[in-house]
FIKOLGU-203836 format. One record per residue (C-alpha): x, y, z; chain; residue in three letters; residue number from 1. Coordinates in steps of 0.2 Angstrom, whole numbers, plus 5000, padded with zeros to 4 digits. Layout:
% FIKOLGU-203836
NUVEX   px   py   pz zator seke tipa
NUVEX    X    Y    Z     A  ALA  NUM
...
***
This chain:
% FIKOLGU-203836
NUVEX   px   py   pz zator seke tipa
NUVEX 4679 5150 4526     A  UNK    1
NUVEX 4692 5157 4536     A  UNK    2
NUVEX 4693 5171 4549     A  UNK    3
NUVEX 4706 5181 4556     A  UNK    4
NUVEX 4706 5188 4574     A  UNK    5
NUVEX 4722 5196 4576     A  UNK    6
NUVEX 4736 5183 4575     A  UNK    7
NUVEX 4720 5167 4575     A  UNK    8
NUVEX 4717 5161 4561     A  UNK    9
NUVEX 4700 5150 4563     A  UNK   10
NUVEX 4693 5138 4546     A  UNK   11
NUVEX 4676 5133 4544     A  UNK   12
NUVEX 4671 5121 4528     A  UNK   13
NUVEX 4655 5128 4519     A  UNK   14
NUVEX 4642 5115 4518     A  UNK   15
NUVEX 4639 5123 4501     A  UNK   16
NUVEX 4653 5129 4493     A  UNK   17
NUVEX 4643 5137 4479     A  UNK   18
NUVEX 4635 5150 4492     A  UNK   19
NUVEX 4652 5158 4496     A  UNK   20
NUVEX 4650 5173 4492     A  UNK   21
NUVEX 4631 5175 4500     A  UNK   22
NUVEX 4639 5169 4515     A  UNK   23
NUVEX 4652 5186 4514     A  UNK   24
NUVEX 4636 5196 4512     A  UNK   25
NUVEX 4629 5191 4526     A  UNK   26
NUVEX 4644 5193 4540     A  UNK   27
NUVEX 4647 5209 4530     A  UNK   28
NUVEX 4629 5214 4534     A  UNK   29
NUVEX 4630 5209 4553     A  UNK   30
NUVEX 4647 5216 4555     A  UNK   31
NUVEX 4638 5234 4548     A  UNK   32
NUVEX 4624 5231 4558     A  UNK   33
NUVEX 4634 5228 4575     A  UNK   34
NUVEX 4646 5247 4570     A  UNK   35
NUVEX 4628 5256 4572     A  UNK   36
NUVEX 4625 5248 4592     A  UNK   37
NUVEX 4610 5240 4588     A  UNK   38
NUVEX 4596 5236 4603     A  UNK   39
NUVEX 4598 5220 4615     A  UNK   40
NUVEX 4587 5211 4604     A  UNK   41
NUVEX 4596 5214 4588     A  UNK   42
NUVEX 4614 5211 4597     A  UNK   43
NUVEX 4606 5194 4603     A  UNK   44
NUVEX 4602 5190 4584     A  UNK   45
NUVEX 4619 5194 4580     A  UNK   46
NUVEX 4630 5187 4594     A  UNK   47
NUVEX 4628 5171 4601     A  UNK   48
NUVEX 4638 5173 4616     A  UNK   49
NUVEX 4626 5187 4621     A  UNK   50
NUVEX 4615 5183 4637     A  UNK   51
NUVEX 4598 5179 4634     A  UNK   52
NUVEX 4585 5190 4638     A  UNK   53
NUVEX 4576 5180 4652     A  UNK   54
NUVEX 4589 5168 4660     A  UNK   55
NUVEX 4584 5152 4663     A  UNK   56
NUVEX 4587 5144 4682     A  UNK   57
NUVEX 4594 5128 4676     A  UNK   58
NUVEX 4607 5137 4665     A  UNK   59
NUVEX 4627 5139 4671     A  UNK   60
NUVEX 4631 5157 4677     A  UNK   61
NUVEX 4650 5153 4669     A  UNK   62
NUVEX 4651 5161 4653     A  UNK   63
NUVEX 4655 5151 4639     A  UNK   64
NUVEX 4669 5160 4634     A  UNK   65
NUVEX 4685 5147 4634     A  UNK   66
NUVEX 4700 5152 4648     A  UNK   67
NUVEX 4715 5141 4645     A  UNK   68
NUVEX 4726 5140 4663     A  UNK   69
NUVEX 4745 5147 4661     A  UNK   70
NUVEX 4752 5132 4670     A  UNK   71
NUVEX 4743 5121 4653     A  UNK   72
NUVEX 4756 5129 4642     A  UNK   73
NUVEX 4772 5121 4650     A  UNK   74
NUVEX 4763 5102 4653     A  UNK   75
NUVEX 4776 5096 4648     A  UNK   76
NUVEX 4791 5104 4654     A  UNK   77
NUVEX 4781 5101 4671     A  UNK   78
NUVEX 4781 5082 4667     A  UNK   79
NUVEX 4798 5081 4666     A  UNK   80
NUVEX 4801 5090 4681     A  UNK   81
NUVEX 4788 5081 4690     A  UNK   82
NUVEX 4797 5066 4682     A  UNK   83
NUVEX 4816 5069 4688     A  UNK   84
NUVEX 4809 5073 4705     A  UNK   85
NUVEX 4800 5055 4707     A  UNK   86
NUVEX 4820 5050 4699     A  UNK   87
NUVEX 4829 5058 4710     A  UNK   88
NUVEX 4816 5054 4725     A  UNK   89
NUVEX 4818 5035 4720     A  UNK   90
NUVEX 4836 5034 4720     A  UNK   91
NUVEX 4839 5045 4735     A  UNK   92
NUVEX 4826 5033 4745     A  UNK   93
NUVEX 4837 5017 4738     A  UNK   94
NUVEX 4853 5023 4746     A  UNK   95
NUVEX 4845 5030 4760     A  UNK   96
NUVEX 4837 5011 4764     A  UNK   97
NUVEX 4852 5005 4760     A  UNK   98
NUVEX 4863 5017 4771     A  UNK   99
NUVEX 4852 5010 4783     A  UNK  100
NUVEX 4857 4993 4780     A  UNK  101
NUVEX 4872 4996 4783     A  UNK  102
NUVEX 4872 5006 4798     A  UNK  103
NUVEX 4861 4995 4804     A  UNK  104
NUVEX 4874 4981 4801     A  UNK  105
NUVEX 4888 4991 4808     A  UNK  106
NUVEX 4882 4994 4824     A  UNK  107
NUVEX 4874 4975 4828     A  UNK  108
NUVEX 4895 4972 4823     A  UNK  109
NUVEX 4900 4986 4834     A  UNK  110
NUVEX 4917 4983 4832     A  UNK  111
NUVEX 4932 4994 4822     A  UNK  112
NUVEX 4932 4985 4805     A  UNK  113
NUVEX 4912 4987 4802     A  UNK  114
NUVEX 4914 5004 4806     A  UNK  115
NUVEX 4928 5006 4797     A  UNK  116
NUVEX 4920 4997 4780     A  UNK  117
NUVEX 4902 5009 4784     A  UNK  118
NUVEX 4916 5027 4782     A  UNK  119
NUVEX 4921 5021 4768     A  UNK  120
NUVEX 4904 5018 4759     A  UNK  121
NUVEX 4892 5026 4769     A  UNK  122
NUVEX 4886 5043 4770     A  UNK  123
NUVEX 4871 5046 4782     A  UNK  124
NUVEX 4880 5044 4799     A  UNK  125
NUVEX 4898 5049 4794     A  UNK  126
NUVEX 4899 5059 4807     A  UNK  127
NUVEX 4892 5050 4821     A  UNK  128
NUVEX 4903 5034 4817     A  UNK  129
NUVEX 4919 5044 4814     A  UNK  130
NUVEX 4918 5055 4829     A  UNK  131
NUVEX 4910 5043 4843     A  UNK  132
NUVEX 4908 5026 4836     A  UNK  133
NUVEX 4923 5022 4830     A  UNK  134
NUVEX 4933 5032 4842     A  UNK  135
NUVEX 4923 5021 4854     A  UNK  136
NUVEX 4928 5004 4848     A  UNK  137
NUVEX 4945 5009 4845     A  UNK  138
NUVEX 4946 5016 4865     A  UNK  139
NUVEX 4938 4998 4870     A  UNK  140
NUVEX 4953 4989 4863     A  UNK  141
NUVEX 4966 5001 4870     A  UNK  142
NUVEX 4958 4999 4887     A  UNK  143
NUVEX 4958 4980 4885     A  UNK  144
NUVEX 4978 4981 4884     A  UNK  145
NUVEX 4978 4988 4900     A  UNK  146
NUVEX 4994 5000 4900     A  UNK  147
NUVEX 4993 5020 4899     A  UNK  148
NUVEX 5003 5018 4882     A  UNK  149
NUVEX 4988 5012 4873     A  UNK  150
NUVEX 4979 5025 4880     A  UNK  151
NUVEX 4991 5040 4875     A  UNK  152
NUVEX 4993 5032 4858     A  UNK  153
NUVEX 4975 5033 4855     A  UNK  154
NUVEX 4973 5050 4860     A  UNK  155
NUVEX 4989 5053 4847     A  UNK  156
NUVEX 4976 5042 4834     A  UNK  157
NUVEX 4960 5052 4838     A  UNK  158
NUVEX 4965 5070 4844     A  UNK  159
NUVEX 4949 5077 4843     A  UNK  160
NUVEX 4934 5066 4844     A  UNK  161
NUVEX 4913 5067 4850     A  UNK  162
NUVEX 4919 5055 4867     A  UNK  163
NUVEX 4933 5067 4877     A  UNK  164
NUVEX 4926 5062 4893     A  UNK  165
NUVEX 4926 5044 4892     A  UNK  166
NUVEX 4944 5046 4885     A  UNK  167
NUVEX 4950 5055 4899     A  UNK  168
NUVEX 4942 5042 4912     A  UNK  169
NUVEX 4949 5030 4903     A  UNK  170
NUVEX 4966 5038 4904     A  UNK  171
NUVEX 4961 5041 4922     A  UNK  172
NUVEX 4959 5022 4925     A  UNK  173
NUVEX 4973 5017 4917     A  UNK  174
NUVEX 4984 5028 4928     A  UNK  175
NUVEX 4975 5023 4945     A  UNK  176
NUVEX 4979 5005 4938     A  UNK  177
NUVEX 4998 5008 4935     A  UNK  178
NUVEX 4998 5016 4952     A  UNK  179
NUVEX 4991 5002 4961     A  UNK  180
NUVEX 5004 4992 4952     A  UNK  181
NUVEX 5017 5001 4958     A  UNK  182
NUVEX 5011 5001 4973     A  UNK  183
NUVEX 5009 4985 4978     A  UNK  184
NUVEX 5028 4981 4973     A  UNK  185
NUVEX 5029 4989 4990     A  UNK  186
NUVEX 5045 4999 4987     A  UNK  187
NUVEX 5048 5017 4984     A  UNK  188
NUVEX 5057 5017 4968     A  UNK  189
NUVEX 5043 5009 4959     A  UNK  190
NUVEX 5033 5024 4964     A  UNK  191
NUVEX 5045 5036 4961     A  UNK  192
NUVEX 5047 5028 4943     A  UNK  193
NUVEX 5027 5028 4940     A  UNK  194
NUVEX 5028 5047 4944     A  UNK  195
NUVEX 5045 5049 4931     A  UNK  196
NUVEX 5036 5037 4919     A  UNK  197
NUVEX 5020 5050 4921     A  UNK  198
NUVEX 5024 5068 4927     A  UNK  199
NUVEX 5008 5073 4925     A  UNK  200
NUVEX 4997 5060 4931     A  UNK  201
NUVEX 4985 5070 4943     A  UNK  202
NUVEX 4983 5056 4954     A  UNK  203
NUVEX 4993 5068 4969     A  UNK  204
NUVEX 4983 5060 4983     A  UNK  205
NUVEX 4981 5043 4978     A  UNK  206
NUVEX 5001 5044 4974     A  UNK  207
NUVEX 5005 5054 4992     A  UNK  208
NUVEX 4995 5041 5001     A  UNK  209
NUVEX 5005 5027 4993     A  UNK  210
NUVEX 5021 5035 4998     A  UNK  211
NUVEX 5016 5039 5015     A  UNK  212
NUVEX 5012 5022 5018     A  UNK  213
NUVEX 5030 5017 5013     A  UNK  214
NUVEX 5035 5027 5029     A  UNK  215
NUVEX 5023 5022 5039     A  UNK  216
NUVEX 5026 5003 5036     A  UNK  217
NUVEX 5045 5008 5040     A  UNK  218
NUVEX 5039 5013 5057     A  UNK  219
NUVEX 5029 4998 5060     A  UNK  220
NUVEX 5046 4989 5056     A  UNK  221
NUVEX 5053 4996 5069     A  UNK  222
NUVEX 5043 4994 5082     A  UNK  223
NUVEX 5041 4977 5078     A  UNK  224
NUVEX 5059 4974 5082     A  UNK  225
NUVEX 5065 4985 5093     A  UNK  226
NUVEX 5067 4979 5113     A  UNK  227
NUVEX 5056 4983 5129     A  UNK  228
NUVEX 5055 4999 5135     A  UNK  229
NUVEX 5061 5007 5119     A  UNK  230
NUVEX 5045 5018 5114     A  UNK  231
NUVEX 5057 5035 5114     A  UNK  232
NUVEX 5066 5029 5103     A  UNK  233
NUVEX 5050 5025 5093     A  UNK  234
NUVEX 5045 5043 5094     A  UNK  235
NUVEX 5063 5047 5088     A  UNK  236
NUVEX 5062 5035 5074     A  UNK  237
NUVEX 5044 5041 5068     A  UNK  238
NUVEX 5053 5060 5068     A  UNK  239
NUVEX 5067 5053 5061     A  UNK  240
NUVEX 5054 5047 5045     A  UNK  241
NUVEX 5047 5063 5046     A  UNK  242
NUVEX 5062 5070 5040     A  UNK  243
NUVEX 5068 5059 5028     A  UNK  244
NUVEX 5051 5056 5019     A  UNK  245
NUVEX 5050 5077 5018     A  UNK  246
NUVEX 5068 5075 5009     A  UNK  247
NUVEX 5064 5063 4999     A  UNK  248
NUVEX 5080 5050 4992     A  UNK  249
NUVEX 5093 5053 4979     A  UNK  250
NUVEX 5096 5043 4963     A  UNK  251
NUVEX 5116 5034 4966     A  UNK  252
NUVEX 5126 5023 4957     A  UNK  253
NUVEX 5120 5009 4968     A  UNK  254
NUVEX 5102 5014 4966     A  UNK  255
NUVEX 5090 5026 4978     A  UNK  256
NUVEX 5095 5031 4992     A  UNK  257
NUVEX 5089 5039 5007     A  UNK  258
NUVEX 5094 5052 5017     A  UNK  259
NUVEX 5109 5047 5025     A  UNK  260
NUVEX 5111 5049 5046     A  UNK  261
NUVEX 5131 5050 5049     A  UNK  262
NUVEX 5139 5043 5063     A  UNK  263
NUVEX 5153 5054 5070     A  UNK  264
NUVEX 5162 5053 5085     A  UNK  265
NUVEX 5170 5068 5097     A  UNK  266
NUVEX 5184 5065 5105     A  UNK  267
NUVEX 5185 5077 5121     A  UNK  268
NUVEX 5202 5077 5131     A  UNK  269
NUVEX 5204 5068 5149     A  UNK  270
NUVEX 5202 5076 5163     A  UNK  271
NUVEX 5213 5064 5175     A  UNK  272
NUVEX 5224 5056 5165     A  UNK  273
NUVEX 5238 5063 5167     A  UNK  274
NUVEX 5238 5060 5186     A  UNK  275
NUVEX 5238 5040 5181     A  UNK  276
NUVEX 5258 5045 5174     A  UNK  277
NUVEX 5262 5050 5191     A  UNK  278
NUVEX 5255 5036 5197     A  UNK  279
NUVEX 5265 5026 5186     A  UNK  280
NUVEX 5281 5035 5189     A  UNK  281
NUVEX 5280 5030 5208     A  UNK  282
NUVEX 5277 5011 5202     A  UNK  283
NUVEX 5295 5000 5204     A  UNK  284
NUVEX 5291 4993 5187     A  UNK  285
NUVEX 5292 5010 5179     A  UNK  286
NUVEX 5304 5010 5165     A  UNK  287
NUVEX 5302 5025 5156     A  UNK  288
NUVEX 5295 5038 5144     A  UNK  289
NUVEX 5285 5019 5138     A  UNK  290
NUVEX 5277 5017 5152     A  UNK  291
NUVEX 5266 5033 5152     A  UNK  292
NUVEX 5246 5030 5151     A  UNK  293
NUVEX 5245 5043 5142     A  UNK  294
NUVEX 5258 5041 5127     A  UNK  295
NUVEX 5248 5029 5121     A  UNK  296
NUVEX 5229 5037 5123     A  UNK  297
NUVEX 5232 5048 5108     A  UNK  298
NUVEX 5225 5050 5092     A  UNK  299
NUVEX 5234 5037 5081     A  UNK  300
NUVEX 5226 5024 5091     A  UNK  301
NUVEX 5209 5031 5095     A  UNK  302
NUVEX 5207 5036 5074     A  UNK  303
NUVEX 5205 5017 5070     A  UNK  304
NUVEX 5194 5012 5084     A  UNK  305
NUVEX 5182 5028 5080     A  UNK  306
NUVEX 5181 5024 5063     A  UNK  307
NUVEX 5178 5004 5064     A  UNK  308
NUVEX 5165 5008 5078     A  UNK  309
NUVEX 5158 5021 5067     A  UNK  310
NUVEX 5155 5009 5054     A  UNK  311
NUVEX 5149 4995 5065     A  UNK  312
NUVEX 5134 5006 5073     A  UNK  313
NUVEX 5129 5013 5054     A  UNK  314
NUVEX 5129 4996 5048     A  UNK  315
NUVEX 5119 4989 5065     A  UNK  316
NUVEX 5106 5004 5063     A  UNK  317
NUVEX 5105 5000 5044     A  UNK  318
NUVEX 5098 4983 5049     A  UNK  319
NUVEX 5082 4991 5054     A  UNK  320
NUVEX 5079 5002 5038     A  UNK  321
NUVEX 5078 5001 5019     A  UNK  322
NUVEX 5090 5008 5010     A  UNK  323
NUVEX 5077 5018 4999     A  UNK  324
NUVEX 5070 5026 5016     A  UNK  325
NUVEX 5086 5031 5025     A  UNK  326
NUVEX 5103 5025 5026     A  UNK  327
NUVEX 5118 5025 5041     A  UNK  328
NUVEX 5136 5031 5036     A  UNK  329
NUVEX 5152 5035 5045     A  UNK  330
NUVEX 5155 5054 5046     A  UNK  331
NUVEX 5170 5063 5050     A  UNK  332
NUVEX 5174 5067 5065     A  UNK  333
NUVEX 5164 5081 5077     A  UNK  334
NUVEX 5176 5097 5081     A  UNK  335
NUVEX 5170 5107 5099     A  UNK  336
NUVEX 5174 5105 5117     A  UNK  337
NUVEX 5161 5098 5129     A  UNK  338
NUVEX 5153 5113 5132     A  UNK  339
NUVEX 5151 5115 5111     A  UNK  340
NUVEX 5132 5115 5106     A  UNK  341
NUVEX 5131 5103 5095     A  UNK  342
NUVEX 5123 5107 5078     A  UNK  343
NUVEX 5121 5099 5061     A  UNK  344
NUVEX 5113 5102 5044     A  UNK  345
NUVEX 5110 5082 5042     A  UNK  346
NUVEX 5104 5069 5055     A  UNK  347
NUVEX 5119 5064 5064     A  UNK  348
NUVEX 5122 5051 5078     A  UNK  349
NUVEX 5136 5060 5087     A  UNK  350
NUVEX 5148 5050 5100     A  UNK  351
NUVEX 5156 5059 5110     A  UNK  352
NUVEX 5166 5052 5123     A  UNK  353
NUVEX 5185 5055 5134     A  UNK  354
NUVEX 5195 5044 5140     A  UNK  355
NUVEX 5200 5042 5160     A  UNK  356
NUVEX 5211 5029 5170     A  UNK  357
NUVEX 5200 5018 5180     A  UNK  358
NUVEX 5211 5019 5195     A  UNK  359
NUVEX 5218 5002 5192     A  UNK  360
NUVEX 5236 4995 5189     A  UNK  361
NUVEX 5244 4980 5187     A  UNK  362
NUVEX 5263 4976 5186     A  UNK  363
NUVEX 5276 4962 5183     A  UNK  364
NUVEX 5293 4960 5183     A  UNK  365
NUVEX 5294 4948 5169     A  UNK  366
NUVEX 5291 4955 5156     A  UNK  367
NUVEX 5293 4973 5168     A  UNK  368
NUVEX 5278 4983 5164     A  UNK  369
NUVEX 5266 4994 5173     A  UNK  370
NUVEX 5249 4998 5167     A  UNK  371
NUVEX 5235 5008 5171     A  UNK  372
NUVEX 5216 5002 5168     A  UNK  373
NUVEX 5204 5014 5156     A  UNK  374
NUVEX 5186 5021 5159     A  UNK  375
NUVEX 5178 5026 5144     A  UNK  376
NUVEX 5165 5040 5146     A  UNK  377
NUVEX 5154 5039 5131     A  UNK  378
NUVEX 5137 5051 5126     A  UNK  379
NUVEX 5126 5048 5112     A  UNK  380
NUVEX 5117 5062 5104     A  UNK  381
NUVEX 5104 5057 5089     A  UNK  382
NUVEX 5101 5073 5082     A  UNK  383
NUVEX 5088 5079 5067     A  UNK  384
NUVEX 5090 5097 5061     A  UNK  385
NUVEX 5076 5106 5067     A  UNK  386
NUVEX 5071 5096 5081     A  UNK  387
NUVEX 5075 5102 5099     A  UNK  388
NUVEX 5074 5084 5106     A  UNK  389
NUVEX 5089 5072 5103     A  UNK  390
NUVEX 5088 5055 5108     A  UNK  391
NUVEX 5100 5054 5123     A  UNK  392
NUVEX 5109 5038 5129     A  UNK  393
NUVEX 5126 5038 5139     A  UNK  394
NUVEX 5140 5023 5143     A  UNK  395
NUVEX 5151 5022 5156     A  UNK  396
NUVEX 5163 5007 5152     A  UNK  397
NUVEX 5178 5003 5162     A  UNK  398
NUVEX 5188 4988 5154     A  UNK  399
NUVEX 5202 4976 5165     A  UNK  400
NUVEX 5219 4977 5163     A  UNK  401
NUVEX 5220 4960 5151     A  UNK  402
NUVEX 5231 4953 5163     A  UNK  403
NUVEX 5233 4936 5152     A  UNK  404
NUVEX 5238 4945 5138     A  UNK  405
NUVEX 5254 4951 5148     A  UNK  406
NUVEX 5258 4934 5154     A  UNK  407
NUVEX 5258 4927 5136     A  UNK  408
NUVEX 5272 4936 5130     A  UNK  409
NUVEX 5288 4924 5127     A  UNK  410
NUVEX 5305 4933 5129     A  UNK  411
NUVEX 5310 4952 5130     A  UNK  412
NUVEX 5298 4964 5119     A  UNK  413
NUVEX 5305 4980 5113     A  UNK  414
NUVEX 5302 4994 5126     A  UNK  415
NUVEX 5286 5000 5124     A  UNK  416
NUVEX 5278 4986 5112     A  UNK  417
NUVEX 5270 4978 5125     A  UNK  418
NUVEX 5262 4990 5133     A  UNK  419
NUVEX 5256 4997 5117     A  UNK  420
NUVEX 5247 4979 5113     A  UNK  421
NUVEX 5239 4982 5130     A  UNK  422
NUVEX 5233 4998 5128     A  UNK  423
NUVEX 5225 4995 5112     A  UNK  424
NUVEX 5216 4978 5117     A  UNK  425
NUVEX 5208 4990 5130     A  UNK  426
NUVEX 5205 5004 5119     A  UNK  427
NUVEX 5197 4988 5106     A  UNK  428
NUVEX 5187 4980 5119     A  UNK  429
NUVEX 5178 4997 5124     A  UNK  430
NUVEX 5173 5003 5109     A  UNK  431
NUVEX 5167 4987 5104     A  UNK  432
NUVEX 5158 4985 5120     A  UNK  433
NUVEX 5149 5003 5115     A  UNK  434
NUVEX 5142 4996 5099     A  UNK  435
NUVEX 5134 4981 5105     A  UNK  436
NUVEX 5124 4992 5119     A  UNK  437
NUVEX 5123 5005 5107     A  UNK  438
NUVEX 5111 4995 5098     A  UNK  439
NUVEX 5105 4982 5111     A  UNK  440
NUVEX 5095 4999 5116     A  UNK  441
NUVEX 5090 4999 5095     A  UNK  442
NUVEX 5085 4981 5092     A  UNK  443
NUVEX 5081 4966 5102     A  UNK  444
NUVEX 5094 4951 5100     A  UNK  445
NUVEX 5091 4940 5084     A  UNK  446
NUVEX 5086 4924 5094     A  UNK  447
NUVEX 5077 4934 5106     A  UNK  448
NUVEX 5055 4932 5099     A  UNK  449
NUVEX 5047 4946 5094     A  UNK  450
***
């Protein structure tokens, strides 16, 4: 027998087959009887699945009516879901383990290569090992080479990474390390070269310091070698540092140089020495225009002695100074009358000086000459722009008529010749004289102990 409930087909076999149609009568019947809303009683004879009329405590309140869950329709679509998540889970935990692994490893190897081999095949700390870790190891072994090149060539390898700070300390560090090196070469060019070498190093101080301390070892130099009783000219040499260190040196074919102190001389005219050519005129061994003091105190033969004694005193001062520092060099000549303030625009060491007859004489008759003695007048004026205290010094030096020097010559010199040799021995003598107390009043003698 089959029934149809809507789309539901439901099949029930007939214990007897024979009573078929008995079977239709009787669900016909019922089916009549339920169309005309029989009482309880009769529904509960009709329908099993009506409630009883006295419910009985030990029965279940749930009807018996069958309700299937939505979920149970799509089992097995859940299966397989539930099946590719517990896949997926699996395979995600085995490379996560095994990230782990290998992180693991790479940071007990801490080192470029095992970082280097975990970015290639791991995934979970990429970022981490690419941006600190490995930036970190690599920073390690360009700090171990111990140059500032390293350094910026890392920084050109890893422009932007998780550890700026420790790059820029070790940068930093490099720096202050090529500084001390520098530094301790104890020379000015090797600091000025760190500073082309690195323009912007920011190490202002530390590098002011170091260069300061050039100057003030300079000065210590000095004092070390200069004589008794020379402590202005200490003071003179510490302004005179002042000013060169605020100049700073210049680049020359010959290497740094400071700033250079010129050595002039100013000739001023004599004041009495023309009166020694009318004491020479009244001599009996006058003979002439040649026989004037005065033709041969002139500027041909004071020229050479200026410029030898200018050299002499640059190269004696030099002595005391490195070249680097401050340097000493003839200059030319100073223009001006005595009364002339005296100015420059460098430091300049300026001699001036005239040249008077010593109230002397000394004549022969063979060979016939009169000559007068000298005096020599001479002022030193150190000057420094800007500073309104020169060092002062002043020698009066009066040289003898070389009377030997007379008496050696053989025979009849031309007119004049002798007296010229004369002259200039005189003129020689007291400006080398100048020179040597010039800087006596500098430096103490070589053999004498410091």
């Amino acid at each position: 027998m089959v029934l149809t409930f809507g789309g539901t087909r439901h099949a029930f076999p007939l214990e007897d087959p024979s009573r078929s149609d008995d079977v239709i009568r009787e669900i016909e019947a019922a089916w009549s009887r339920m169309k005309a809303n029989p009482d309880p009683a009769e529904l509960r004879r009709l329908d099993p699945f009506q409630p009883p009329a006295i419910e009985s405590p030990f029965a279940s309140p749930i009807p018996l009516s069958r309700v299937v869950p939505g979920w149970q329709s799509y089992a097995w679509l859940l299966a397989a879901a539930v099946g590719v998540a517990l896949g997926l889970g699996l395979f995600f935990l085995r490379n996560r383990m095994s990230d782990a692994r290998m992180y693991a490893a790479a940071r007990a190897r801490d080192d470029v290569a095992a970082y280097q081999r975990y970015i290639t095949r791991g995934r979970g700390h990429g970022e981490v090992v690419s941006q600190v870790l490995l930036p970190r190891a690599e920073l390690r072994l360009a700090v171990a080479k111990g140059s500032v090149e390293a350094i910026d060539d890392f920084i050109r390898a890893y422009p932007k990474t998780g550890i700026q700070a420790e790059v820029a300390a070790a940068r930093r560090a490099a720096l202050a390390a090529a500084l001390e090196r520098a530094r301790e070469v104890g020379t000015l060019a090797a600091l000025l070269a760190f500073a082309e070498r690195y323009p912007k190093h920011g190490l202002d101080k530390a590098f002011n310091d170091a260069r300061h301390a050039l100057y003030v070892r300079a000065l210590d130099r000095y004092k070390r070698e200069m004589p008794e009783g020379s402590e202005q000219n200490a003071d003179f040499v510490r302004r005179l540092l002042a000013y060169a260190e605020r100049v700073g040196p210049k680049s020359t074919p010959q290497g740094l140089r400071g700033p250079a102190v010129q050595v002039r001389f100013r000739r001023l005219p004599s004041q009495d020495l023309e009166r020694a050519d009318e004491l020479v005129m009244k001599s009996p061994m006058f003979s002439g225009v040649t026989s004037l003091p005065t033709r041969y105190v002139d500027a041909t033969r004071l020229d050479p002695q200026e410029k030898r004694t200018a050299t002499a005193l640059a190269e004696g001062l030099a002595r005391g100074f490195d070249l680097e520092l401050v340097t000493f060099e003839p200059g030319p000549p100073f223009e001006g009358s005595a009364e002339a303030q005296l100015s420059v625009t460098v430091p300049s060491l300026v001699v001036s000086y005239r040249v008077e007859s010593s109230g002397m004489a000394y004549g022969s008759k063979k060979p016939q000459i009169i000559v007068m003695g000298l005096k020599f007048l001479f002022k030193t004026e150190f000057i420094l722009p800007g500073d309104a205290e020169p060092l002062l010094t002043s020698h009066k030096i009066a040289r003898q008529i070389p009377a030997g020097l007379i008496q050696q010559q053989v025979g009849s010199p031309p007119r004049g010749a002798l007296e010229a040799i004369v002259y200039e021995a005189m003129m020689r003598e007291a400006f080398i004289d100048l020179g040597e107390r010039y800087l006596s009043t500098w430096f103490r003698k070589r053999d004498e102990p410091r």
